[in-house]
VEXZABA-801343 format. One record per residue (C-alpha): residue number from 0; residue in one letter; x, y, z. Coordinates in Angstrom, 2 decimals. Example, Ala and Ser with C-alpha at 12.3 -4.5 7.8 and 13.67 -1.06 7.14 Angstrom:
REM VEXZABA-801343
pos|code|x|y|z
0|A|12.30|-4.50|7.80
1|S|13.67|-1.06|7.14
END
This chain:
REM VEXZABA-801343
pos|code|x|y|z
0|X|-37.61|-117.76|-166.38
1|X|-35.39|-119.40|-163.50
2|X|-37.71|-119.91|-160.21
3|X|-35.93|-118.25|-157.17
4|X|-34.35|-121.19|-155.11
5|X|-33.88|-120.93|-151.07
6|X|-30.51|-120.35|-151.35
7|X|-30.96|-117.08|-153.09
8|X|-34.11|-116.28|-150.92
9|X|-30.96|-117.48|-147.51
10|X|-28.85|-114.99|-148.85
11|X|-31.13|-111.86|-149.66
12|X|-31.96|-112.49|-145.68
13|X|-28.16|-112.68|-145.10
14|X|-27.40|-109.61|-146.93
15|X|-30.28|-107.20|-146.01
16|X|-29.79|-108.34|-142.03
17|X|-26.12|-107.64|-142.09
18|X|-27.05|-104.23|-143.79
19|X|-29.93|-103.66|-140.90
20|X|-27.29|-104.79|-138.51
21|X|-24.63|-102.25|-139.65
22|X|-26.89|-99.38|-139.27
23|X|-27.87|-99.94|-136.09
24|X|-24.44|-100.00|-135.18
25|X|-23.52|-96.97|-136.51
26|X|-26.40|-94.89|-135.27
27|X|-25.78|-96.14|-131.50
28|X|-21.79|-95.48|-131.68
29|X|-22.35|-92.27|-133.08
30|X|-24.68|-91.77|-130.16
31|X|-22.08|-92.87|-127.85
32|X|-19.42|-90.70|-129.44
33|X|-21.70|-87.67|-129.03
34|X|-22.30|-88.46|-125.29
35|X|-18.45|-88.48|-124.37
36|X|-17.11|-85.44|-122.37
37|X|-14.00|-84.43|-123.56
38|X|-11.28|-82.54|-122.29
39|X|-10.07|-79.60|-124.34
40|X|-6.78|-78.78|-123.58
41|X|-5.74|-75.09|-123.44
42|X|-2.34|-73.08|-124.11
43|X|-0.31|-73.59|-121.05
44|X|0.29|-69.57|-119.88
45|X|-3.05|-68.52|-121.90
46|X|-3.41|-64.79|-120.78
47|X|-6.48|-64.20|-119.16
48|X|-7.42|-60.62|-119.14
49|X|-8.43|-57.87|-117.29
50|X|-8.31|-57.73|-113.17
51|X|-10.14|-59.86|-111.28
52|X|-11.29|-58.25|-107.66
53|X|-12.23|-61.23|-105.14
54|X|-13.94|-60.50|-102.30
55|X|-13.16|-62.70|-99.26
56|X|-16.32|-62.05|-97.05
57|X|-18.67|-63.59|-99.91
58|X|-18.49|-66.85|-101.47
59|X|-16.80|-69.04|-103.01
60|X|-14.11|-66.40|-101.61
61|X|-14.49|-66.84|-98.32
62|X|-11.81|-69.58|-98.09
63|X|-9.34|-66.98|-99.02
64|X|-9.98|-65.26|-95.88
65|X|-7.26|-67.77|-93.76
66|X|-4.12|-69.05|-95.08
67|X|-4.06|-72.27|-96.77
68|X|-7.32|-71.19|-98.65
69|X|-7.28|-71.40|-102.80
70|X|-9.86|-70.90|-105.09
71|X|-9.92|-71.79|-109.27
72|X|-11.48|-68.96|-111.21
73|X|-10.92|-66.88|-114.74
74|X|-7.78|-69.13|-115.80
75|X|-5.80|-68.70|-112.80
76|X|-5.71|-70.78|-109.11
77|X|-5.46|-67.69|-106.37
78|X|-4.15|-68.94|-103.29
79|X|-3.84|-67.14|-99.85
80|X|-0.67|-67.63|-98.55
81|X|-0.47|-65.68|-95.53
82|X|-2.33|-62.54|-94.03
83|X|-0.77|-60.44|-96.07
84|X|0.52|-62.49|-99.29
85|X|-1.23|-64.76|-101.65
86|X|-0.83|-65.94|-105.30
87|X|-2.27|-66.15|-108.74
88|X|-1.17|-68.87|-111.03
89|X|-2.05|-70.13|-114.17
90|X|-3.98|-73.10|-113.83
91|X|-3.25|-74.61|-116.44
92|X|-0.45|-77.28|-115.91
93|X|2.68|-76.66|-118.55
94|X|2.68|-80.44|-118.85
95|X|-0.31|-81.48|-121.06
96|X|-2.97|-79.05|-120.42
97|X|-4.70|-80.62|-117.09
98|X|-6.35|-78.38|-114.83
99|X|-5.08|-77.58|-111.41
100|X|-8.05|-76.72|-109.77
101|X|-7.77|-77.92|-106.24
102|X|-11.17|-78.56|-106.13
103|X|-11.23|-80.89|-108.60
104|X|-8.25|-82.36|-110.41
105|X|-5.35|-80.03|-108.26
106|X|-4.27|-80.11|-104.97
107|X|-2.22|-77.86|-102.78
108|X|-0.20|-79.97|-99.92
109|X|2.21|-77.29|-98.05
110|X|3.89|-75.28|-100.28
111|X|3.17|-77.26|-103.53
112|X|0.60|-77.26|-105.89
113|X|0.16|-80.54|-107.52
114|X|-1.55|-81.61|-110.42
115|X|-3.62|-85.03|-110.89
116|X|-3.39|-85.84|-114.35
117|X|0.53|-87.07|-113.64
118|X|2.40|-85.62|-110.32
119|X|3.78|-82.37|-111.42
120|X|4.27|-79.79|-108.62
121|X|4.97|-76.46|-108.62
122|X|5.53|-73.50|-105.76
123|X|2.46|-72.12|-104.52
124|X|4.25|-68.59|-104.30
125|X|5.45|-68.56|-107.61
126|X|4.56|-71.41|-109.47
127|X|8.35|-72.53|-109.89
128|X|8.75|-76.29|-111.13
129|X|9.64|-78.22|-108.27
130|X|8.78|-81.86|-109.57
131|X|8.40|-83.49|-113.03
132|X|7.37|-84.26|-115.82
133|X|6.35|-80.48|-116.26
134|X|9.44|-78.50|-117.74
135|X|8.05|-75.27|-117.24
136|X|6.67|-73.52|-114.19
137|X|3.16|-71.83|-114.01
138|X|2.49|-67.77|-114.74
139|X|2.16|-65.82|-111.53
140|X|0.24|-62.95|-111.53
141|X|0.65|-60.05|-108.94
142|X|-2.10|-60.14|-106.25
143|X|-2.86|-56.72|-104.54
144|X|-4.03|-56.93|-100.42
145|X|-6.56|-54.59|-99.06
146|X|-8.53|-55.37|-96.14
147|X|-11.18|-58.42|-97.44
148|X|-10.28|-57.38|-101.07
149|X|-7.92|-59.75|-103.42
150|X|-6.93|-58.62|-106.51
151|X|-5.45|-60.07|-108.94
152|X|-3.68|-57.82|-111.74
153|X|-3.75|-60.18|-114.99
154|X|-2.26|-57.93|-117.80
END
């Protein structure tokens, strides 16, 4: 029988490190993988459902109390125009899916409600296109006034 020589011994090292190697690698970018947030994106006009009543003497509201105030909830960015008019949009750009909350990736300068994934704007009042690349404008939704009490009919 042929005695092992170090070369064979070199490259049984070789081989089973590589292999010890390998798995480590895979179990910490499959860890990695698993820690990423990602962004689902949704149907552009996705219907929502049902009313939603907002009550602008509680928060988070309250900031639809004064003009100029918008909230993000249930699908839709509600936005007080005036004292007596305000919107509901989809909030959900018609680009590629980003959301328009303008609390977090949104904003509303004037009349325009932007998004921040890549500069399209639309009307606050009816959520026409008014700047690119977005092709399509936003779903408004009627908003009924009474008093402290927005809301927003979404069938």
């Amino acid at each position: 029988m042929k005695e092992p020589d170090l070369r064979d011994a070199e490259r049984r090292k070789f081989i089973l490190e590589g292999l010890g190697l390998t798995g480590g690698l895979v179990l910490v970018s499959s860890s990695l993988f698993s820690a990423c947030e990602f962004t689902e994106f949704k149907s552009p006009n996705e219907p929502v459902g049902g009313n939603l009543v907002l009550d602008t003497t509680t928060s988070p509201y309250s900031v639809l109390a004064q003009p100029g105030g918008a909230v993000a909830v249930a699908g839709v960015v509600v936005i007080r125009i005036s004292p007596d008019q305000a919107s509901a949009l989809s909030r959900i750009c018609t680009h590629q899916g980003c959301d328009l909350d303008p609390n977090d990736n949104g904003s509303i300068v004037g009349d325009r409600l932007r998004c921040g994934c890549h500069g399209s704007e639309f009307n606050t009042g009816n959520g026409e296109v008014l700047k690119g690349p977005a092709r399509v404008g936003l779903k408004s939704y009627p908003v009924e006034i009474r008093e402290n009490v927005l809301t927003v009919i979404m069938e």
